[in-house]
Residue, then its C-alpha position, 0 to 999 in steps of 0.5 A: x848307766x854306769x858299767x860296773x867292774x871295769x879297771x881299765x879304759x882303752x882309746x883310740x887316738x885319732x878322731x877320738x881323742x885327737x882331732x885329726x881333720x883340724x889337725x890334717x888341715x894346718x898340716x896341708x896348709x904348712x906345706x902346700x905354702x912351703x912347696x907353692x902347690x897352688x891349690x884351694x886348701x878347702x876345695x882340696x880337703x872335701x876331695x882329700x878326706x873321703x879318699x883318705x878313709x877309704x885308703x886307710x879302709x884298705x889299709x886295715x884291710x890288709x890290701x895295701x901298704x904304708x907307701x902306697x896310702x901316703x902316695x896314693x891318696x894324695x895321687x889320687x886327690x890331685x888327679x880328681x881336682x885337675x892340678x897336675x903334681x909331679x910324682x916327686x912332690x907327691x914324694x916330698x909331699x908324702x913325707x912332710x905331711x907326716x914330719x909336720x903332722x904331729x907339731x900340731x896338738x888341737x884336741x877334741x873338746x872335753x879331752x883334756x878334763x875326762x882324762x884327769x877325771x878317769x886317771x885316778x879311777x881307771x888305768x889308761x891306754x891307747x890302741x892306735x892304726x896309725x903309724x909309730x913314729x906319727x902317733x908317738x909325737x901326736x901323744x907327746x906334743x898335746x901333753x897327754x901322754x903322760x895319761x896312758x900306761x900303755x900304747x898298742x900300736x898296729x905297727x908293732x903289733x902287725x894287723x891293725x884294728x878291727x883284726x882281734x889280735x891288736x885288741x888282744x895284745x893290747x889286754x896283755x899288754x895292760x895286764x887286764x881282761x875284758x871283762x875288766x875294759x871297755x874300748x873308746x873310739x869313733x870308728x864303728x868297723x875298727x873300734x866299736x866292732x872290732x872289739x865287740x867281737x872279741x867281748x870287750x865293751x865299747x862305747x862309740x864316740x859318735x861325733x858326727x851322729x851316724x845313727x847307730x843300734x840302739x844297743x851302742x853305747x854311745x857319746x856325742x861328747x867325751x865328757x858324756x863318758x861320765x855317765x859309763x865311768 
């Protein structure tokens, strides 16, 4: 059903429109290799992935700081499979992983083709947890900033999402309203509710089939936002 009124489409970035755990996974790979850390790269990932959402969880909750996520959910990944890492190179690690991070551009199926489909009909913009100066090259380097009119980052903004005042910011900053926008992204706390609460339409990039209230707008494929837009 397609909504009516809207000017105005609002994405989140990472495991929305850019598909971060492929991307995540070259990115170990470069520099596990460039440090000899001598760890199975997929015996790694299963550990590192749920310990990595859970620090951003308590990141967007306010609970912790940048440092401590970079530091920490690599600590905290080497010390449950057993392979003892100095602090240093987890340092080293820490700081690599971000500079390497954004050379990699693999985008979600569909990317590409629903954003030359919405570009002409909509204004296009980002709201994005993750860190400044990381997002700007992810956008950058896959060629798709040049879609979006605005980016709302939670570092220039100082709360993160689900907290309204990103949302509400990121509005103002596109010069719109809700009543005119609607949200895109694949984190239910962050995205979905986060901008529900504060009246602004969303529709849940439900990749990985979470079974949701049947009231969500929801998509398995980015493609399938033609039948809202």
């Amino acid at each position: 059903m397609k909504l009516k009124g809207i000017t105005d489409v609002f994405f989140d970035l990472d495991h929305t429109l850019w598909d971060f755990d492929k991307n995540s996974a070259l990115t170990f790979e470069k520099i596990f290799d460039i440090h000899n850390v001598g760890v199975v790269l997929d015996d790694f990932l299963t550990v590192y992935e749920p310990i990595n959402l859970n620090y951003w969880k308590l990141y967007r909750e306010e609970k912790i700081d940048k440092a401590a996520l970079r530091y920490g959910r690599l600590k905290n990944t080497f010390d449950a499979i057993d392979y003892f890492v100095e602090d240093r190179l987890i340092n080293r690690l820490s700081e690599d992983y971000i500079t390497h991070l954004p050379s990699n551009n693999y985008l979600f199926d569909g990317t590409i083709e629903i954003l030359n489909y919405l570009k002409p009909k909509y204004r296009l913009h980002i709201i994005t947890n993750g860190f400044h100066e990381v997002q700007h090259g992810k956008l950058q380097n896959s060629n798709i900033d040049i879609f979006f009119e605005t980016v709302t980052n939670s570092e220039m903004v100082g709360v993160k999402k689900p907290n309204p005042i990103i949302f509400e910011q990121a509005l103002n900053l596109a010069n719109t309203t809700v009543n005119s926008s609607v949200m895109v992204g694949d984190n239910w706390e962050a995205d979905i509710q986060g901008a529900i609460n504060i009246g602004l339409d969303a529709i849940c990039f439900n990749v990985h089939g979470t079974k949701l209230d049947k009231n969500i707008k929801q998509i398995t494929n980015l493609l399938d936002l033609k039948l809202y837009l």
